[in-house]
Residue frames as qw, qx, qy, qz and C-alpha x, y, z in Angstrom:
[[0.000, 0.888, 0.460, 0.000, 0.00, 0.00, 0.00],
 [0.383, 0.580, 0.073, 0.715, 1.17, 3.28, -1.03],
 [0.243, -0.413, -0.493, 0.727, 1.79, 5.86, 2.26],
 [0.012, -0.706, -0.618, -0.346, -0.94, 8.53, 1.75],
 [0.101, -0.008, -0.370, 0.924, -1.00, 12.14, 3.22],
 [0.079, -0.677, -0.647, -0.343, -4.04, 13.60, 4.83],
 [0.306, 0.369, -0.304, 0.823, -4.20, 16.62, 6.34],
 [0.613, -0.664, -0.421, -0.084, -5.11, 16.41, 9.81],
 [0.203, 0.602, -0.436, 0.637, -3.44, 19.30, 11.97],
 [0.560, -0.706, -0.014, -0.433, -3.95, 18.01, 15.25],
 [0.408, 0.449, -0.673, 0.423, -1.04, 17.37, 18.07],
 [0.844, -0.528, -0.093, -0.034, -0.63, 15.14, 21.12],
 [0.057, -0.725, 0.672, -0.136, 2.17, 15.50, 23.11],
 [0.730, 0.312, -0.600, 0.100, 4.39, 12.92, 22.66],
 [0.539, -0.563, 0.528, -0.337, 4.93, 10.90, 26.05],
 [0.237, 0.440, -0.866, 0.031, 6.46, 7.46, 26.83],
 [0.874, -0.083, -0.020, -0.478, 4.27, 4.63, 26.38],
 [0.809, -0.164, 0.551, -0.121, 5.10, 1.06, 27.96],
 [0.796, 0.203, 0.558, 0.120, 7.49, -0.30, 25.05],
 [0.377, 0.895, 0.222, 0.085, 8.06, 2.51, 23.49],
 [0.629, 0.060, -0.097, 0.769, 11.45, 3.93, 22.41],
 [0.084, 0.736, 0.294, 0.604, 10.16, 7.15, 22.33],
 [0.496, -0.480, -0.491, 0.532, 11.14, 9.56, 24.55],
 [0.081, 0.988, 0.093, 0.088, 10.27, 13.95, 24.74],
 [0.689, 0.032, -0.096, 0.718, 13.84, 15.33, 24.61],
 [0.261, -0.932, -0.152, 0.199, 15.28, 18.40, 26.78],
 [0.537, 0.774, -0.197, 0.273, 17.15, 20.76, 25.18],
 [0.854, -0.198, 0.011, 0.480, 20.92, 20.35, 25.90],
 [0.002, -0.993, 0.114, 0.025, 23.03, 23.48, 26.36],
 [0.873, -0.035, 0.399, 0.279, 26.40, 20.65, 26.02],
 [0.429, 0.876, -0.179, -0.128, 29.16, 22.41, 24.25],
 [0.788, -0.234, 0.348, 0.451, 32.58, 20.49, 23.33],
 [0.201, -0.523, 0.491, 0.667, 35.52, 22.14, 20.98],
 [0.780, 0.447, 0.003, -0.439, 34.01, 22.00, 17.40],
 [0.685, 0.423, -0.565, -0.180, 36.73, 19.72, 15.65],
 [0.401, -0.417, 0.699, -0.420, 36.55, 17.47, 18.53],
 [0.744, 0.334, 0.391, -0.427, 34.02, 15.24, 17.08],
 [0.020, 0.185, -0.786, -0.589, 34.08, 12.96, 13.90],
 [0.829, 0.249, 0.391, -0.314, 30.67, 11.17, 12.96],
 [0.089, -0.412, 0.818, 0.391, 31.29, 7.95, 10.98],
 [0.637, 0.098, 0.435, -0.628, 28.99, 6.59, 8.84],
 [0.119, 0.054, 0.904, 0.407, 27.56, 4.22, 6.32],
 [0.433, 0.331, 0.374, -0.750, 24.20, 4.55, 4.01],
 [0.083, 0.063, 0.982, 0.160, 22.10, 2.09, 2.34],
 [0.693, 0.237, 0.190, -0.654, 18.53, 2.55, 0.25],
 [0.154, -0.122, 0.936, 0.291, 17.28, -0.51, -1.28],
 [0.572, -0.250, -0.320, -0.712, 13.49, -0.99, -3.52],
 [0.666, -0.100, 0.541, -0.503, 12.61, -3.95, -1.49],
 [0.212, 0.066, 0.944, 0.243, 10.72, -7.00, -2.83],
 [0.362, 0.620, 0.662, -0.215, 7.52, -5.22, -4.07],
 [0.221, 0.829, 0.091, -0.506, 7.95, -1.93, -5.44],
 [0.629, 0.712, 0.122, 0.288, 9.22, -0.78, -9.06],
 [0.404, 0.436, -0.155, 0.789, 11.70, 1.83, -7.89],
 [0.518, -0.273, -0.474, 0.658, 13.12, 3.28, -5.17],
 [0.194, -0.901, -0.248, -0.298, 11.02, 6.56, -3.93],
 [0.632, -0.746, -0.015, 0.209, 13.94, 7.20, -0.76],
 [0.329, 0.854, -0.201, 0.350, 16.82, 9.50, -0.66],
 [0.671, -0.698, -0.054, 0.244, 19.53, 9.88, 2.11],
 [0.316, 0.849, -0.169, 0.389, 22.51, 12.25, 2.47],
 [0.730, -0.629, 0.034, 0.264, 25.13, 12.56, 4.61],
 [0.499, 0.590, -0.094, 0.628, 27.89, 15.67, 3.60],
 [0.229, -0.415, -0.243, 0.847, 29.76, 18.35, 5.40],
 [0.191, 0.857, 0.478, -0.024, 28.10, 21.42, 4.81],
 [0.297, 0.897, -0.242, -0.222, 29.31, 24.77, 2.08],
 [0.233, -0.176, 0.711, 0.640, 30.59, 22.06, -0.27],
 [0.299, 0.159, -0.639, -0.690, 29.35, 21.82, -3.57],
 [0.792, 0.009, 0.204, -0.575, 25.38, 20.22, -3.89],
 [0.156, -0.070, 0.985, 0.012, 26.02, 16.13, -3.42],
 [0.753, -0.014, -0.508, -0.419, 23.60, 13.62, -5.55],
 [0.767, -0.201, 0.267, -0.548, 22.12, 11.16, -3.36],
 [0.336, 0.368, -0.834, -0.237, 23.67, 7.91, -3.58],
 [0.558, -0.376, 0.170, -0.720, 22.65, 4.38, -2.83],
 [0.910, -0.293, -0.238, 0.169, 25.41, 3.29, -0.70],
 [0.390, 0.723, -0.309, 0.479, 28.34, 4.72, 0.73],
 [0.790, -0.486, -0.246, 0.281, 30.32, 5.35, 3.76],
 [0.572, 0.325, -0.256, 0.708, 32.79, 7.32, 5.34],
 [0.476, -0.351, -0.396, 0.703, 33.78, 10.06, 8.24],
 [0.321, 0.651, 0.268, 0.633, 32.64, 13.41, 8.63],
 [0.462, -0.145, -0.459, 0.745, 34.37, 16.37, 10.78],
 [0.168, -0.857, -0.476, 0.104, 31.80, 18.59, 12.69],
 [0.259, -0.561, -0.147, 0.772, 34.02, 21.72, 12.91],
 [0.275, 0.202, -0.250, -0.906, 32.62, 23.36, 9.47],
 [0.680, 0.238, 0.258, -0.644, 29.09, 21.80, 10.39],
 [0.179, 0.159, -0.840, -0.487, 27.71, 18.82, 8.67],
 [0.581, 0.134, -0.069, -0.800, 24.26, 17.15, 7.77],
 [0.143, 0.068, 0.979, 0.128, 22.81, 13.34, 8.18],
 [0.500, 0.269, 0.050, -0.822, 19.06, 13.18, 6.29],
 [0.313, 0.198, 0.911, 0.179, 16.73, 10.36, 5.13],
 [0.558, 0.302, 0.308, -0.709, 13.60, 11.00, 3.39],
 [0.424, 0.431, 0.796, 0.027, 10.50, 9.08, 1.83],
 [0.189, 0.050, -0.289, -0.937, 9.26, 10.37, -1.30],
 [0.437, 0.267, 0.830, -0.223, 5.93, 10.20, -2.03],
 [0.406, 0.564, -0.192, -0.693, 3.39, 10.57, -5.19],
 [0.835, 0.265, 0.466, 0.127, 4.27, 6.66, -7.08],
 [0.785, 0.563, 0.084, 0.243, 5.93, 6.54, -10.10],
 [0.569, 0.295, -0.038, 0.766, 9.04, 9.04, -10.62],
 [0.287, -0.838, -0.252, -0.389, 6.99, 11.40, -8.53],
 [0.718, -0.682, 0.091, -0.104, 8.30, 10.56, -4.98],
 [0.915, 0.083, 0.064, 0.389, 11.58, 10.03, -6.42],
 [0.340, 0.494, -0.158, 0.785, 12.33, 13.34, -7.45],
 [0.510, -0.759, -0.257, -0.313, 10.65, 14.47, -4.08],
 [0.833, -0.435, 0.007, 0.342, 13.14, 12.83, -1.75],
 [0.628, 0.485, 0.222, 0.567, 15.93, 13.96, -4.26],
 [0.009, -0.757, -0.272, -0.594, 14.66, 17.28, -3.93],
 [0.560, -0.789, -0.136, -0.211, 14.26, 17.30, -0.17],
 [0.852, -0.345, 0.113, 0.376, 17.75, 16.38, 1.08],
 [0.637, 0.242, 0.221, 0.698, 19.54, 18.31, -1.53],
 [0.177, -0.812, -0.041, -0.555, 17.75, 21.91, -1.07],
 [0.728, -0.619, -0.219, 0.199, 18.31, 20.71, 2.78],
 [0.681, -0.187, 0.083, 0.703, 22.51, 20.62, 2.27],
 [0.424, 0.460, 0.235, 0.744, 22.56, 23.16, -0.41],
 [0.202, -0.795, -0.115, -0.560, 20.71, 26.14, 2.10],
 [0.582, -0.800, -0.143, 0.016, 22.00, 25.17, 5.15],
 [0.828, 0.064, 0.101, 0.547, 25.64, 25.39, 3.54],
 [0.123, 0.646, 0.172, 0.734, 24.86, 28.69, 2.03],
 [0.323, -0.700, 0.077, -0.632, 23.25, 30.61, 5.50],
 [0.813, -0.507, -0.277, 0.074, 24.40, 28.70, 8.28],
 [0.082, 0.817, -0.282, 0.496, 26.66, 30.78, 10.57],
 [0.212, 0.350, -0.750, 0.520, 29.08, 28.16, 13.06],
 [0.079, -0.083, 0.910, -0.398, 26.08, 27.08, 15.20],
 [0.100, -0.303, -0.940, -0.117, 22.87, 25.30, 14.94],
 [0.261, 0.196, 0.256, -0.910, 19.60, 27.52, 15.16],
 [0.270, 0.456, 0.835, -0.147, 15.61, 26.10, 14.84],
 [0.438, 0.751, 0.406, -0.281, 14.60, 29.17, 13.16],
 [0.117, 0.692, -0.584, -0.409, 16.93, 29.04, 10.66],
 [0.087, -0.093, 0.963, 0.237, 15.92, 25.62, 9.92],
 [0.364, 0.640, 0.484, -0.473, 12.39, 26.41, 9.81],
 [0.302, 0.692, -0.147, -0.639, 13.00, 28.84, 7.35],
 [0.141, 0.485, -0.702, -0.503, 15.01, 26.76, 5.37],
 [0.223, 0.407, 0.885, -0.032, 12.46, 23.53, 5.45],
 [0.426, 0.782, 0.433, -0.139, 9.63, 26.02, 3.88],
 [0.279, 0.705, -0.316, -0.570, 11.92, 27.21, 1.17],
 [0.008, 0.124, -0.956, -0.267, 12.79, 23.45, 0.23],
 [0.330, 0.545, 0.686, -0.350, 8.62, 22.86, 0.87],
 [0.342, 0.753, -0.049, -0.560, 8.35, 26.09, -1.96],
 [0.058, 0.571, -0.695, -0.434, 10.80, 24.25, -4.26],
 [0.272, 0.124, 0.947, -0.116, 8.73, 21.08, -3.96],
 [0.423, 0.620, 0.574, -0.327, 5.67, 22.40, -4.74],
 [0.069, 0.797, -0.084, -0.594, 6.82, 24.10, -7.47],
 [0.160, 0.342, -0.802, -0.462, 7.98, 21.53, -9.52],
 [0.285, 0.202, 0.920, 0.179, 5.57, 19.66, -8.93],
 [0.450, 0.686, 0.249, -0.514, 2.77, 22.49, -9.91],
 [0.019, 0.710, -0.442, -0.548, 5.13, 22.58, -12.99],
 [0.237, 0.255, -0.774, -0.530, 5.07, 19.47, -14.21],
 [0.708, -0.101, -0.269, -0.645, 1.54, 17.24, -14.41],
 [0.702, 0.237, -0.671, 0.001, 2.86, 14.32, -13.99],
 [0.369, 0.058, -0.608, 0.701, 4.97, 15.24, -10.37],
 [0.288, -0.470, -0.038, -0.833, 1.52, 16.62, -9.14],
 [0.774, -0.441, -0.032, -0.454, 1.11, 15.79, -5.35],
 [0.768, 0.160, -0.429, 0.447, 4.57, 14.65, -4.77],
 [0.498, -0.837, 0.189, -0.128, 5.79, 15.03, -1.30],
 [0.778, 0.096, -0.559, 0.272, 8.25, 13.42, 0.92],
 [0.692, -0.700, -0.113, 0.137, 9.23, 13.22, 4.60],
 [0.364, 0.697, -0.384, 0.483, 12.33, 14.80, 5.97],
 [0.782, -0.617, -0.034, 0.085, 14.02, 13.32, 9.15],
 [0.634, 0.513, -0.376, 0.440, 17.76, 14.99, 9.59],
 [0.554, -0.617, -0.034, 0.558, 20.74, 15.90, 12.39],
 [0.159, 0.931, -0.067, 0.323, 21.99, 19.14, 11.71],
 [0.757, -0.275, -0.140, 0.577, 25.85, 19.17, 13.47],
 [0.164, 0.904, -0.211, 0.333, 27.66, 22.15, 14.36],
 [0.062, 0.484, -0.762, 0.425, 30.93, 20.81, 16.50],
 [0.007, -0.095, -0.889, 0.449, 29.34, 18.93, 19.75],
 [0.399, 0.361, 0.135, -0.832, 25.84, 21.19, 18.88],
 [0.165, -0.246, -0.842, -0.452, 22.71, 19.19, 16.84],
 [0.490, 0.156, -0.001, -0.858, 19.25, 20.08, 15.58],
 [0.233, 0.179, 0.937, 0.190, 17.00, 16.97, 14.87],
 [0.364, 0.204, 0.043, -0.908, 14.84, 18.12, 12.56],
 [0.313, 0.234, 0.916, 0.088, 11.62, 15.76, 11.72],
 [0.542, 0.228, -0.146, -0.795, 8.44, 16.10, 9.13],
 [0.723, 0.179, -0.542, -0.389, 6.57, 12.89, 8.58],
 [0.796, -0.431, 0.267, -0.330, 7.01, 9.49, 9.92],
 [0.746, 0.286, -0.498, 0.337, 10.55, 8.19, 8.82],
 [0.722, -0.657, -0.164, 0.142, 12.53, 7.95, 12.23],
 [0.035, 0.752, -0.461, 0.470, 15.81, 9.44, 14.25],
 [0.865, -0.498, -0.069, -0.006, 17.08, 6.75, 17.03],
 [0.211, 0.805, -0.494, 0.250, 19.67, 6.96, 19.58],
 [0.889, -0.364, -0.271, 0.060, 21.66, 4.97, 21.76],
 [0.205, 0.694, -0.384, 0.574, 23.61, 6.54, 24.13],
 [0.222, -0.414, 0.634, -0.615, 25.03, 5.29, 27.36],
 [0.037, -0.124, 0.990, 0.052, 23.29, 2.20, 26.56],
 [0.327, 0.523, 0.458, -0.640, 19.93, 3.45, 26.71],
 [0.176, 0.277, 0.635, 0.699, 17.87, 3.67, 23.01],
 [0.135, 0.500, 0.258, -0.816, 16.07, 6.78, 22.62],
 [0.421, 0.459, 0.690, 0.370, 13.56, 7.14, 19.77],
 [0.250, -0.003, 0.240, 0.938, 14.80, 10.71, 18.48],
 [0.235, -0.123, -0.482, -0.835, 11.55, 12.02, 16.31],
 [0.503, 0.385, 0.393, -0.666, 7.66, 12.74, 17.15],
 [0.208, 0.144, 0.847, 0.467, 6.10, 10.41, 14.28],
 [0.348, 0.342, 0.242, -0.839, 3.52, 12.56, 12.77],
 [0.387, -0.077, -0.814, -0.427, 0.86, 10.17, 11.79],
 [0.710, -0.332, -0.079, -0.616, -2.27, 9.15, 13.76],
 [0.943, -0.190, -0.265, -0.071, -1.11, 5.81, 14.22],
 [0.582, 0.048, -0.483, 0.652, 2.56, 6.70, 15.26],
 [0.189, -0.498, 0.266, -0.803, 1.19, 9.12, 17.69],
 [0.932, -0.245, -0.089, -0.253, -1.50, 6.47, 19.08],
 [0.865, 0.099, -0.355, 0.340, 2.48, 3.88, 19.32],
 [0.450, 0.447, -0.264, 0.727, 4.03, 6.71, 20.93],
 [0.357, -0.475, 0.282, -0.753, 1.91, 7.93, 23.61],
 [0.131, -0.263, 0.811, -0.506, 1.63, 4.14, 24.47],
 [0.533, 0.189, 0.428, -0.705, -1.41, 3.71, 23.58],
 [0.930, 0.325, -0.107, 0.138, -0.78, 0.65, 20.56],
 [0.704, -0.419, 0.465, 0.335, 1.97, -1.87, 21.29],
 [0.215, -0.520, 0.681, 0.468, 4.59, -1.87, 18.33],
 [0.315, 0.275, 0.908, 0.001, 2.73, -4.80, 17.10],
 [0.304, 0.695, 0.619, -0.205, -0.53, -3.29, 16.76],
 [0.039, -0.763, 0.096, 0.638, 0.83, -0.27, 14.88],
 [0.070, -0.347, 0.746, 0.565, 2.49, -2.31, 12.30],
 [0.048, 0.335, 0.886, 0.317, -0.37, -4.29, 11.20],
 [0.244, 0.699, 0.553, -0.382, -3.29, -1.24, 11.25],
 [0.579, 0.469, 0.529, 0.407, -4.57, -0.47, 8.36],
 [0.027, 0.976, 0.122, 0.181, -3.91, 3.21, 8.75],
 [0.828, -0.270, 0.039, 0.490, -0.47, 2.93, 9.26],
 [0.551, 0.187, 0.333, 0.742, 0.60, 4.57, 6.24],
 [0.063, -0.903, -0.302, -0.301, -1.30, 7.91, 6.85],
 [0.446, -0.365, -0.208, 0.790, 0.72, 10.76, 7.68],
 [0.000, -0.902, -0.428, 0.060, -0.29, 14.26, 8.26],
 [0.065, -0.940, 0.185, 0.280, 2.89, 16.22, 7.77],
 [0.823, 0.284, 0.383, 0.310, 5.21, 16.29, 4.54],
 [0.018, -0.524, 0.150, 0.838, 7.10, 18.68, 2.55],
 [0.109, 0.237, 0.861, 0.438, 4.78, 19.19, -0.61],
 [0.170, -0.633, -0.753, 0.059, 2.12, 20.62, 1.39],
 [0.126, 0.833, 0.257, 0.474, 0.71, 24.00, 1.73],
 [0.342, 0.297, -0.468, 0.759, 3.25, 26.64, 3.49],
 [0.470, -0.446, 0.254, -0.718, 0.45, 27.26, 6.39],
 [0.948, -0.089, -0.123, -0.278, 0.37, 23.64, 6.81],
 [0.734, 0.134, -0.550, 0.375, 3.96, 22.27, 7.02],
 [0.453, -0.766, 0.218, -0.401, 4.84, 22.41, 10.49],
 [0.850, 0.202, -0.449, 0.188, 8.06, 20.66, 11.63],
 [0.707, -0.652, 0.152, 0.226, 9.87, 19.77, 15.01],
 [0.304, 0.569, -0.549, 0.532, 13.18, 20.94, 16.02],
 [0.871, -0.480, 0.006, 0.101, 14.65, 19.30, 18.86],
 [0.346, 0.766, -0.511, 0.181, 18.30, 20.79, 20.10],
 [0.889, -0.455, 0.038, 0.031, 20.31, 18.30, 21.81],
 [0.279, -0.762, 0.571, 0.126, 24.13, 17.81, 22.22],
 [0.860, 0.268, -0.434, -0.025, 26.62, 15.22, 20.18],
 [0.452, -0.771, 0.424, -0.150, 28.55, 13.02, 22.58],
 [0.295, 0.490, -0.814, -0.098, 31.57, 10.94, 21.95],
 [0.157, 0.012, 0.983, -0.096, 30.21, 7.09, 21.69],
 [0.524, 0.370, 0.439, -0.629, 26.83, 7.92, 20.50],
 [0.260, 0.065, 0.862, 0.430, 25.22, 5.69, 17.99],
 [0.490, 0.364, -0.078, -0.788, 22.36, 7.12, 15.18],
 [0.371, 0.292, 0.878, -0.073, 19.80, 5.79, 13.35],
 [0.471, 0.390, 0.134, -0.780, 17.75, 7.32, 10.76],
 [0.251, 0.111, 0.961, 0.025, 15.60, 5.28, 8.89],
 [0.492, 0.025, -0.154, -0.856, 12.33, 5.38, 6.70],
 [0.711, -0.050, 0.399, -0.578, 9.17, 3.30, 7.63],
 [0.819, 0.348, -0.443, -0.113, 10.18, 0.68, 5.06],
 [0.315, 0.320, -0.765, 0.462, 13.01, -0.36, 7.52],
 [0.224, -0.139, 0.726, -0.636, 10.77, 0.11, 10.78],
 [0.818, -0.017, 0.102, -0.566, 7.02, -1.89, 9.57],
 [0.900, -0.142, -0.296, -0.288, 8.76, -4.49, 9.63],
 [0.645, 0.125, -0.473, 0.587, 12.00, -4.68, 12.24],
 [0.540, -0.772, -0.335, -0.010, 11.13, -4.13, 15.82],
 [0.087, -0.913, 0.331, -0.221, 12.77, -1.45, 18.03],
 [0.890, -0.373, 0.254, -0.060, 14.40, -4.37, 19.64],
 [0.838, 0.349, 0.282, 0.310, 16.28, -5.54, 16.70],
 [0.103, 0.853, 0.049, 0.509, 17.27, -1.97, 16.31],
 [0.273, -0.917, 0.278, -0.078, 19.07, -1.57, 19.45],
 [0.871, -0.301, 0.340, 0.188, 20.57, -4.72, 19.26],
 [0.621, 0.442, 0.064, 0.645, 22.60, -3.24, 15.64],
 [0.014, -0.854, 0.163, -0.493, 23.28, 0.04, 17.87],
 [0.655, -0.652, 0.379, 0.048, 24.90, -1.46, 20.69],
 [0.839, 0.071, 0.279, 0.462, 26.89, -3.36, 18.17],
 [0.371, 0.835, 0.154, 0.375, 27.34, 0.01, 16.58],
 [0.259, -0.928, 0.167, -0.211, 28.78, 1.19, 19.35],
 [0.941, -0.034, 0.167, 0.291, 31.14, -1.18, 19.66],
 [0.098, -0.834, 0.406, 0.361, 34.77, 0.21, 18.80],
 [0.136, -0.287, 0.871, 0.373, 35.85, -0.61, 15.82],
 [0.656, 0.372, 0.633, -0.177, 32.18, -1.63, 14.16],
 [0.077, 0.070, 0.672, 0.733, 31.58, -1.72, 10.47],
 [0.325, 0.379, 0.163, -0.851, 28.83, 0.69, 10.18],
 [0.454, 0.342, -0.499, -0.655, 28.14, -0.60, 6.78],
 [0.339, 0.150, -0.914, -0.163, 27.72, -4.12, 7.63],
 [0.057, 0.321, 0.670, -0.667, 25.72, -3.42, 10.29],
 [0.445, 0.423, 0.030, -0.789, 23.43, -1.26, 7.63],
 [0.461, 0.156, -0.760, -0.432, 23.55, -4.10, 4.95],
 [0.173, -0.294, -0.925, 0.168, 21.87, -6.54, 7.98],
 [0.276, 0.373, 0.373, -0.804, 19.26, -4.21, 8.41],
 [0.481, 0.419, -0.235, -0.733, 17.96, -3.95, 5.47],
 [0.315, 0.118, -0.932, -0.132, 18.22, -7.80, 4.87],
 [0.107, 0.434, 0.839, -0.310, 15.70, -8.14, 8.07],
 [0.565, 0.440, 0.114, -0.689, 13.39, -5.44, 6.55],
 [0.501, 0.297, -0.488, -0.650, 13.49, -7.65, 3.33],
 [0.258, 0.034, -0.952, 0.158, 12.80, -11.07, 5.48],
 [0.144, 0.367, 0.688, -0.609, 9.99, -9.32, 7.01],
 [0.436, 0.620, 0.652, -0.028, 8.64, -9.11, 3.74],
 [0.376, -0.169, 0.416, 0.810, 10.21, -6.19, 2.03],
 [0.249, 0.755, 0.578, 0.185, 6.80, -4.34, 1.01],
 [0.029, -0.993, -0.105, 0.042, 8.42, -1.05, 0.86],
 [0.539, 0.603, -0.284, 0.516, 11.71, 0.84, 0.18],
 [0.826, -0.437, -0.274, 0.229, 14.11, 0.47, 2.78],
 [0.530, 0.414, -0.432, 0.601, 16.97, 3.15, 4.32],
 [0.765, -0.568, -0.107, 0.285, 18.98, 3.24, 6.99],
 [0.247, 0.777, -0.303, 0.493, 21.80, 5.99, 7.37],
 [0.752, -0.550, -0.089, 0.353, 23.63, 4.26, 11.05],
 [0.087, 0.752, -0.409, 0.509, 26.72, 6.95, 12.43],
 [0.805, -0.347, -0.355, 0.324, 28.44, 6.53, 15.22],
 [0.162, -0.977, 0.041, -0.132, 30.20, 9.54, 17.11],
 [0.884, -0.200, -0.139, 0.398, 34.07, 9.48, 17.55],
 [0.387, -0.723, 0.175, 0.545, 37.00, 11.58, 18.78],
 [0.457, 0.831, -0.132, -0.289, 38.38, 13.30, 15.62],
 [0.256, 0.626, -0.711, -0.193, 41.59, 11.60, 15.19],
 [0.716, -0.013, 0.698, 0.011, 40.10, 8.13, 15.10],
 [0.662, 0.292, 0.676, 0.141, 39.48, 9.01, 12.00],
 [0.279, -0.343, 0.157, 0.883, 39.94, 11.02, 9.14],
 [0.302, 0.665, 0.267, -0.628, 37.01, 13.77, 7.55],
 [0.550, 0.600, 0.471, 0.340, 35.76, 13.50, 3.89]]
């Protein structure tokens, strides 16, 4: 089943339900030397076993280089002291629609926050820039007939040294695991991931209702309508990431998921192998959807050395 926007503007605060990774996050005032930090990573989109073609994007660049094409696989190290960007997103719309969407959404992301970002992380500066990539969206698709009613979620980390912005639209995810503890990052704006999140459906029940795939926020959607979280929060040395679209999480429990982040954390993991078994259980659990997964891992700069 195709994921489906509708536009329903109503919020529930987000509280911690029995099972639930989810947790409300307090902002984090946490400041460390900016080229202290490295984030290593590895990213992986795959179609699945149903679809025609891959609708998901993901990114991961330093930020004020040159605008990066989406690939889909890769890997490697990136130093936080001139600011850098991790981002999944779902396209939606079918066909070639929700393709360029994603595309679209990750690239405007890097390409504005490269241009006006100014050495530390700020929510209304990322606001802005989410409803000028939301303007760019809608625009092409008003433009071309075909691309009419393409969207796509947007779930990134904004980095500035030890400083991070999690910014979320939609209902692809953000998990952490820090200090051994897994934190589910992102507010899942969807009926049903609000209903999983506040505790009120088990994990279980979430995945198999038939309203799953409804989600009420998207970029695509009318500029009085998009309305996206910011969460600031601090990077700390050993912390393992997640981001992920819903192709990865309807069918691979949160469980499974910590159990590749604690290995993540692990000195010395292979990020990448760790992302290639993910995606192997999302396609064992039936693979009805496109699948990424963008795992990082926080280290001390000179473990490693910065694209």
């Amino acid at each position: 089943m195709r994921k489906r926007t509708v536009r329903i503007f109503v919020r529930l605060p987000g509280c911690a339900g029995e099972g639930s990774a989810y947790q409300p996050m307090r902002l984090s005032t946490a400041r460390l030397p900016p080229s202290a930090l490295t984030v290593c990573y590895a990213g992986l989109s795959d179609v699945g076993l149903t679809r025609e073609n891959n609708e998901d994007a993901w990114l991961a660049a330093v930020l004020g280089r040159l605008p990066l094409e989406p690939v889909t696989a890769g890997e490697g190290a990136l130093g936080l002291a001139d600011g850098a960007l991790l981002a999944v997103s779902d396209g939606l719309g079918g066909a070639a629609a929700g393709e360029v969407a994603s595309r679209l959404a990750v690239m405007e992301l890097h390409t504005r926050l490269g241009l006006a970002r100014q050495g530390q992380v700020d929510p209304r500066l990322a606001r802005d820039i989410v409803a000028a990539a939301n303007q760019i969206i809608l625009g092409v698709s008003r433009a071309n007939p075909d691309w009419r009613g393409m969207g796509a979620t947007l779930s990134f980390i904004w980095a500035e040294g030890a400083q991070a912005l999690i910014g979320q639209l939609g209902d692809s995810r953000i998990y952490r695991r820090r200090a051994g503890e897994l934190e589910e990052l992102t507010p899942d704006h969807s009926p049903v991931g609000r209903l999983r999140q506040s505790g009120r459906l088990t994990e279980q029940e979430a995945r198999a209702h038939p309203h799953r795939h409804l989600i009420d926020q998207c970029l695509g959607g009318d500029a009085f309508t998009v309305m996206p979280d910011f969460v600031q929060t601090d990077l700390q040395e050993g912390d393992a990431y997640l981001l992920c679209t819903d192709g990865l999480t309807d069918g691979v429990s949160d469980f499974e998921i910590r159990r590749t982040l604690d290995a993540l954390a692990e000195p010395g993991a292979d990020p990448g192998i760790l992302a290639e078994s993910l995606v192997a259980a999302a396609n064992r659990a039936g693979g009805r959807d496109n699948v990424t997964v963008l795992l990082a891992r926080v280290e001390p700069a000179a473990t490693a050395s910065p694209d």
